[in-house]
C-alpha positions as CSV (number, residue, x, y, z in Angstrom):
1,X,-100.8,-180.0,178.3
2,X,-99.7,-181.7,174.9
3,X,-97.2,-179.2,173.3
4,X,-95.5,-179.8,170.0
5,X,-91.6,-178.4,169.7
6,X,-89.6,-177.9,166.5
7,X,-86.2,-176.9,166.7
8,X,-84.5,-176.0,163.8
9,X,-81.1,-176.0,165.0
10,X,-79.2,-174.4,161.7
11,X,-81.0,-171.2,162.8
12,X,-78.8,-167.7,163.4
13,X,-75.9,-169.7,162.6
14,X,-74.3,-167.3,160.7
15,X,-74.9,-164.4,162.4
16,X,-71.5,-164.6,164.5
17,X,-69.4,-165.4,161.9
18,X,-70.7,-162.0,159.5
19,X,-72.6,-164.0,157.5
20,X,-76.3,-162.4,158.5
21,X,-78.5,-164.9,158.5
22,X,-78.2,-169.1,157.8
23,X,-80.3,-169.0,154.5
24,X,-78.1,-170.7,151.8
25,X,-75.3,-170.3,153.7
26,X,-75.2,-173.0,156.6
27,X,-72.3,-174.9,155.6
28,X,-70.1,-172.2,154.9
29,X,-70.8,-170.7,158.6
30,X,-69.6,-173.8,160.0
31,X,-66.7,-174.0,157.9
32,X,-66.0,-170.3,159.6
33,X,-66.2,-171.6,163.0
34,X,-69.9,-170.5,164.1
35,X,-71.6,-172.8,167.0
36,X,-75.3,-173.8,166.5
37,X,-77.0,-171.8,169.4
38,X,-80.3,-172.8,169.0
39,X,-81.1,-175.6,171.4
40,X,-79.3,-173.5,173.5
41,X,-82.1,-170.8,173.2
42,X,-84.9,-173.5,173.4
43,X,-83.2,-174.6,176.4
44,X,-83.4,-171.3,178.3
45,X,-87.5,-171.4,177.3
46,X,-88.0,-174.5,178.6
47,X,-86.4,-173.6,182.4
48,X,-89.7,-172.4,183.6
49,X,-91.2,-175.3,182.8
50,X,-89.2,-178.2,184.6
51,X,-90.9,-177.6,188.0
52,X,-94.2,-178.9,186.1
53,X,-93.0,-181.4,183.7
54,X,-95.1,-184.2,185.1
55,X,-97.8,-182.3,184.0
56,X,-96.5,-181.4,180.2
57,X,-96.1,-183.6,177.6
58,X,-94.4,-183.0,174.5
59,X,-94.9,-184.2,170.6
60,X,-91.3,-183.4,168.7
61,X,-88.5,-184.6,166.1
62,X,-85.9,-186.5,166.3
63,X,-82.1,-185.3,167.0
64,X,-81.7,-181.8,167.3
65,X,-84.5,-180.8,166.1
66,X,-86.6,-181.3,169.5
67,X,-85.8,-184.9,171.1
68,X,-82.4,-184.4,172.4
69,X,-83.1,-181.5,174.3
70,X,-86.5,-183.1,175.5
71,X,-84.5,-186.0,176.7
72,X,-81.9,-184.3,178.3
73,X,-84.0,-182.0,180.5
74,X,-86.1,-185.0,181.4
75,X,-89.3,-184.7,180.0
76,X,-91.8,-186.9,178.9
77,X,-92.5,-186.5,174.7
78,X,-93.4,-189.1,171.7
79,X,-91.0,-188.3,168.0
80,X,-93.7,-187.7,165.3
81,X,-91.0,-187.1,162.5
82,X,-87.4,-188.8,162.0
83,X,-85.2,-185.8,161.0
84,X,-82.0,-186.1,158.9
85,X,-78.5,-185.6,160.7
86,X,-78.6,-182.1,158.4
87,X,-81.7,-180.3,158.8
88,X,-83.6,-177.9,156.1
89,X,-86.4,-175.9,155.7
90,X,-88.8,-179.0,153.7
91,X,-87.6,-181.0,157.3
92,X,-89.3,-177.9,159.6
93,X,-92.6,-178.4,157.2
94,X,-92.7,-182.0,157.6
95,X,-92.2,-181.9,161.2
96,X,-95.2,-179.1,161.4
97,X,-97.2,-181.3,159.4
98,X,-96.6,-184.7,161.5
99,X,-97.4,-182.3,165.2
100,X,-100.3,-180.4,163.4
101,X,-101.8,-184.3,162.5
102,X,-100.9,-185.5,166.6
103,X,-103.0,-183.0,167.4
104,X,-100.9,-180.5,169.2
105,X,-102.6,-178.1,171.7
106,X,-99.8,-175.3,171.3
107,X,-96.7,-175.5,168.6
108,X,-93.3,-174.1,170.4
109,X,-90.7,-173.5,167.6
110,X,-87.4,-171.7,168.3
111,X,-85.9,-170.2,165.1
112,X,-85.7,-167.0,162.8
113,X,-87.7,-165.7,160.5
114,X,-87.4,-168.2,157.9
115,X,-88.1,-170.8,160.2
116,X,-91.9,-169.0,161.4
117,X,-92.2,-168.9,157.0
118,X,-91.8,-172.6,157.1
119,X,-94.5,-173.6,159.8
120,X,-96.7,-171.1,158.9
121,X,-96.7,-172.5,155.6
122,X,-98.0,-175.6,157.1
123,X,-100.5,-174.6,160.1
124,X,-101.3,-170.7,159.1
125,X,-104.1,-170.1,161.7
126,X,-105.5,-173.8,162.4
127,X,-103.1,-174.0,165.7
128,X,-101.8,-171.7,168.2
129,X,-98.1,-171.7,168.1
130,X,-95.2,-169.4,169.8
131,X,-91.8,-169.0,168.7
132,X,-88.4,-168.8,170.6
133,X,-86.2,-166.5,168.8
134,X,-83.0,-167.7,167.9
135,X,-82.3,-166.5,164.5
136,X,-80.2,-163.6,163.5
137,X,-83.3,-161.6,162.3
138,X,-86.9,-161.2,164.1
139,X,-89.3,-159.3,162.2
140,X,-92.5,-161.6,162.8
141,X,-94.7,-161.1,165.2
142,X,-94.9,-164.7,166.3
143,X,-92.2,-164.5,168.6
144,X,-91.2,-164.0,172.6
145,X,-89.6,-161.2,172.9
146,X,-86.6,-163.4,174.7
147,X,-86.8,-167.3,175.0
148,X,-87.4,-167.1,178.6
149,X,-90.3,-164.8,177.6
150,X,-91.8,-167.9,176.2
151,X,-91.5,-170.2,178.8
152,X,-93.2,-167.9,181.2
153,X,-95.7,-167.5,178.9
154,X,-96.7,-171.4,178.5
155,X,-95.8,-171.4,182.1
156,X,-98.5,-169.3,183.3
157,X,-100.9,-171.1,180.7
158,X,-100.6,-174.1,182.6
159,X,-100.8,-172.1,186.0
160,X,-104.6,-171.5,184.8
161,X,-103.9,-167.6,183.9
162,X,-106.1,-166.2,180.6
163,X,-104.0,-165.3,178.2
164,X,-105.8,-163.8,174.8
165,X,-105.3,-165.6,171.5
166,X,-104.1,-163.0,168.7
167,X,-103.2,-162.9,165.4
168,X,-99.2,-161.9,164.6
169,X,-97.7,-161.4,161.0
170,X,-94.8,-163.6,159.6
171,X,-92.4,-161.3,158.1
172,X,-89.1,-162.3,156.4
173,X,-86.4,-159.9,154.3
174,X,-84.4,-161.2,151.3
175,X,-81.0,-162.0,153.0
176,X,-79.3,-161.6,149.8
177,X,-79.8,-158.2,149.9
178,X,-79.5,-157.7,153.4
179,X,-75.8,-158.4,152.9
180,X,-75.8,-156.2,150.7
181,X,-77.2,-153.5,153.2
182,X,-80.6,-153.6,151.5
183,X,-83.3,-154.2,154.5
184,X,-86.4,-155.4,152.3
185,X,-89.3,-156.9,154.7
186,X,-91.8,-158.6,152.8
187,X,-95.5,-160.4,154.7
188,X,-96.2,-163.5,154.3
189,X,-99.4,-164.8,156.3
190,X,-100.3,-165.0,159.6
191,X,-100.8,-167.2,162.3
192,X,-102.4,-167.2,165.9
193,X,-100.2,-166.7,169.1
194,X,-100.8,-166.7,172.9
195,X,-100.5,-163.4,174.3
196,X,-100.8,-161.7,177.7
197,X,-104.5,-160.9,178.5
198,X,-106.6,-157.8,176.7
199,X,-109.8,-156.7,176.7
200,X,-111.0,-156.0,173.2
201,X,-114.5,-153.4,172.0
202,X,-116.5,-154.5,174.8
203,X,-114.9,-152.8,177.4
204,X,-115.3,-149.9,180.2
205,X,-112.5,-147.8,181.2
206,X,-110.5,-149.5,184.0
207,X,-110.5,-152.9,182.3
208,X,-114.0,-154.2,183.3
209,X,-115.8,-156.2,181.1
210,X,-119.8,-154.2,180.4
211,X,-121.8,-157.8,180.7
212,X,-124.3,-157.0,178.2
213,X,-122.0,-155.7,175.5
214,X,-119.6,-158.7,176.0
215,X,-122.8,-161.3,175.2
216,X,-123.6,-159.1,172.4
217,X,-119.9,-159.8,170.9
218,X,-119.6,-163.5,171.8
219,X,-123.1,-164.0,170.2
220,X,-121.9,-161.9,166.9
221,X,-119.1,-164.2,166.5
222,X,-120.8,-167.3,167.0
223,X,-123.0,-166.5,164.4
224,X,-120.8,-165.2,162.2
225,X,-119.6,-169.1,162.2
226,X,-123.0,-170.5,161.8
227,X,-122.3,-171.6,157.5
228,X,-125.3,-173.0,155.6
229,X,-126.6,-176.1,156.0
230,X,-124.1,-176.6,159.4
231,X,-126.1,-177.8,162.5
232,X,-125.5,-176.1,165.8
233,X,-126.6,-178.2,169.5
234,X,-127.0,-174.9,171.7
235,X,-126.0,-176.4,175.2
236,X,-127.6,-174.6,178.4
237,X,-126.9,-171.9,180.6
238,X,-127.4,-167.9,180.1
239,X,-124.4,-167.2,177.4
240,X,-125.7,-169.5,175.4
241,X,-129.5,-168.3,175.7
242,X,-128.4,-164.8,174.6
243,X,-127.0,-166.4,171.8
244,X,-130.5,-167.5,171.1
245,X,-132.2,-164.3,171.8
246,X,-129.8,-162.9,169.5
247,X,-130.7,-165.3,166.8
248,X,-135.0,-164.3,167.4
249,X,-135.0,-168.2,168.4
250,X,-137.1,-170.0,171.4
251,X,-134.7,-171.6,173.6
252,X,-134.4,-173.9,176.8
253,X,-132.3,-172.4,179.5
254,X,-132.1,-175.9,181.0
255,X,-132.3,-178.1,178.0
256,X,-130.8,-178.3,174.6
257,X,-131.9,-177.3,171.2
258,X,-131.2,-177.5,167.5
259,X,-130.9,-175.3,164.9
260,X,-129.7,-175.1,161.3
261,X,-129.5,-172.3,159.1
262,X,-130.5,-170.1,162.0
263,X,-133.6,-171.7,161.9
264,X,-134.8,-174.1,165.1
265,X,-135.1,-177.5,164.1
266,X,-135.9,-179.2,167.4
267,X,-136.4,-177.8,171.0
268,X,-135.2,-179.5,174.7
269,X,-133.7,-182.8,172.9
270,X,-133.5,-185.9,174.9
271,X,-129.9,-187.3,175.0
272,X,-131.6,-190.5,172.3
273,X,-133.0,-187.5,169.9
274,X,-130.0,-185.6,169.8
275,X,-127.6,-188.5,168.7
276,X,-130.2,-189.3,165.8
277,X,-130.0,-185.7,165.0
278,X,-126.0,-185.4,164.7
279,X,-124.9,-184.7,161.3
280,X,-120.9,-184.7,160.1
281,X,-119.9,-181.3,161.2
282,X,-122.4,-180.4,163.5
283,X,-121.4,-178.5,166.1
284,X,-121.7,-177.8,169.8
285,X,-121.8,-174.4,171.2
286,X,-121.7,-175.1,175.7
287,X,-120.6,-173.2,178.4
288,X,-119.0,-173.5,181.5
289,X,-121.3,-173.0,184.9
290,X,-120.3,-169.9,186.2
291,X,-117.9,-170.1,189.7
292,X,-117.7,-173.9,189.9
293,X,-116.5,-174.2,186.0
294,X,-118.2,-177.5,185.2
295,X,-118.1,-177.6,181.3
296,X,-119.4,-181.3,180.7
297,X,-121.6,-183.4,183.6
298,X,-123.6,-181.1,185.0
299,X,-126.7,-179.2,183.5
300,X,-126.7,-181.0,180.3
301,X,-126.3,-184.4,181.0
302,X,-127.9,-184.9,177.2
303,X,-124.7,-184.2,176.2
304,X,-123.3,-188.0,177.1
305,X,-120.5,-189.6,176.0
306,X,-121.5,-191.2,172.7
307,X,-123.0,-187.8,171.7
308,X,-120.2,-185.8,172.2
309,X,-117.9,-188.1,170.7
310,X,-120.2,-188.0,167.5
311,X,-119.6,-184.5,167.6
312,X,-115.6,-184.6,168.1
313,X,-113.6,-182.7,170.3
314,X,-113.0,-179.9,167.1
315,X,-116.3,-179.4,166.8
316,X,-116.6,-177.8,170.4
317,X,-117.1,-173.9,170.8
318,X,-116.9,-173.0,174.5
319,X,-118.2,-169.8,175.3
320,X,-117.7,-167.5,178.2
321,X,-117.0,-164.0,179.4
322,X,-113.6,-163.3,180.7
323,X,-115.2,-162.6,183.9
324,X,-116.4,-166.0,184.6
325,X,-113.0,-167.9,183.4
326,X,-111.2,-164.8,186.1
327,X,-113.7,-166.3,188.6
328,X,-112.4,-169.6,188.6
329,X,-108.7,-168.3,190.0
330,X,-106.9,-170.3,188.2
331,X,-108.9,-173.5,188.6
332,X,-109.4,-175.7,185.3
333,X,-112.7,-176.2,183.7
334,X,-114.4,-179.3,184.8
335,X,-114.4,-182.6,182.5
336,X,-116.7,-185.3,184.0
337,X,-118.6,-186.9,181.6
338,X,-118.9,-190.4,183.5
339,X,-116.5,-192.4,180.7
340,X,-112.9,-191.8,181.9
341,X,-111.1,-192.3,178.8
342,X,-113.3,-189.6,176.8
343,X,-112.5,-187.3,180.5
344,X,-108.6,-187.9,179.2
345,X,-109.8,-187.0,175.7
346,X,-111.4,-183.8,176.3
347,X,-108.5,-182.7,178.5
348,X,-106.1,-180.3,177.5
349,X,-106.1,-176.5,176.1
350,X,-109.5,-174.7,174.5
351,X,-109.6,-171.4,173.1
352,X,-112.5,-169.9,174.9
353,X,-114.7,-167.2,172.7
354,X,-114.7,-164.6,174.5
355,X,-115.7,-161.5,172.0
356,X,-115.9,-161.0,168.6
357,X,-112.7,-162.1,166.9
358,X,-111.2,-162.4,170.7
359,X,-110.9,-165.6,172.4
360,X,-108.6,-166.8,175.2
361,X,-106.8,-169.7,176.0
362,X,-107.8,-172.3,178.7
363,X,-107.5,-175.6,180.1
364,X,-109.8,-178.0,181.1
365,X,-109.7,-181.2,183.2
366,X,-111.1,-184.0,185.4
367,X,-109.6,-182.8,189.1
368,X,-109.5,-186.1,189.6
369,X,-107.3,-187.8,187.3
């Protein structure tokens, strides 16, 4: 797993010292005496994690804003941005901005509210993230509800448990006026957090997933992403055929076809046709094979290596019932496309579509490696 951490380490520092809040006011809190607490906090979320830190790597800042800590608790991580000795809310922005461009799978940031304003200024909903709270106010959704909360969380993530993919408010109040004893909680976006599983519209009482109805809502939001003139490769297997049928399109249950526009441009492509036929954007829409969770080399082996790097790892949609990733216990999806350094490039974290507007997260690996 490649997680990105931001720390901003000014965060809740004056709530001890009656100051409610650090906005504006940093400087003066220290001069009172307060203690920054917030690597302390990030500390307590990453305790879970130690036992697999072999297995986690980690994109941060410099100093106390995310290498420090790292180094200390002995992980492995690369320092995107070089943060100043003092810290502000432009430095949390540009460190977003230099993990969003590493290509982060998950953002972990432990601050306030004004810290989840400044990243979510800078990745909105292009990046799962989950903060660790360790400001003096919490009103965004974005957030553990404790710091080891959030460890646990990314912990079972990596243990191979579904966890659904949501969208939480960022909220913030004027601290001005809340030291003033005016409480004045304003919105200000929205971005996308891991959160534990749910079953969403397509569901029977008890929890269990109707098969039928769960197609029908993975096959509404796939189309509802299908934008003019965009090409789609429909991989094979039965999730994707429904998305076909769905569509009023021929498809090939064992092959792979073409469309654009919703319209079938070219049916059961050979792995030559279908890198002539790759357009910028085009995208893939696979699936995994259902109780052995192969997701690339076997079943479409048109899909090789110099095909799917023309499409690009963004450009993926993996699509699946929550069922079939439940199936797999655990196990991560398969990644053995023959060419081991595109295996180590397709590894990592995929939000899975899963429903309409519901996806979970999920990784994917070659066992091997």
């Amino acid at each position: 797993m490649k997680l990105g951490l931001i720390i901003n380490p000014v965060a809740g520092v004056g709530g001890s010292v009656a100051l409610k809040g650090s906005d504006g006011v940093v400087e003066e809190a220290l001069a009172r005496g307060a203690v920054k607490q917030a690597n302390n906090r990030t500390r307590i979320a990453l305790e879970p994690l130690v036992a697999v830190k072999d297995k986690l790597s980690f994109i941060t800042a410099s100093g106390e804003m995310g290498a420090d800590l790292l180094s200390e608790m002995g992980f492995t991580f690369e320092v995107a941005y070089q943060a100043p000795e003092i810290t502000s809310a432009e430095d949390s922005k540009a460190a977003a901005k230099a993990l969003l461009d590493s290509h982060v799978e998950l953002l972990l940031f432990a601050g306030g509210d004004g810290t989840a304003r400044d990243i979510c200024a800078v990745v909105e909903e292009t990046l799962p993230v989950l903060g660790v709270p360790a400001g003096c106010k919490i009103h965004s959704g974005v957030y553990a509800v404790t710091p080891k909360a959030a460890g646990e969380l990314i912990a079972s993530l990596h243990r191979g448990e579904l966890l659904s993919l949501v969208d939480a408010d960022v909220m913030d109040i004027d601290e001005s006026q809340f030291r003033q004893g005016v409480v004045r909680a304003k919105r200000f976006g929205e971005m996308r957090i891991p959160s534990s599983l749910r079953y969403v519209q397509a569901v029977k009482q008890g929890g269990k997933e109707s098969d039928e109805l769960v197609l029908h809502d993975i096959a509404s939001e796939v189309i509802s992403r299908m934008e003019p003139g965009a090409r789609f490769v429909m991989g094979s297997g039965s999730t994707v055929a429904f998305i076909m049928e769905e569509l009023g399109l021929h498809n090939t249950l064992l092959g792979v076809d073409l469309i654009e526009d919703e319209q079938l441009l070219a049916s059961d492509l050979t792995e030559a046709q279908l890198f002539e036929a790759i357009t910028p954007g085009t995208k893939l829409v696979i699936t995994l094979i259902g109780g052995q969770g192969h997701l690339f080399g076997r079943g479409n082996q048109q899909l090789s290596p110099r095909v799917i790097r023309a499409i690009g790892r963004d450009n993926i949609l993996v699509v699946a019932t929550k069922r079939k990733l439940q199936a797999l216990d655990g196990r991560p999806l398969i990644i053995d496309t023959g060419d081991a350094a595109l295996d180590r490039e397709l590894t990592g974290i995929y939000p899975i579509i899963t429903g309409y507007r519901d996806s979970v997260m999920y990784r994917a690996a070659n066992p091997t490696d």
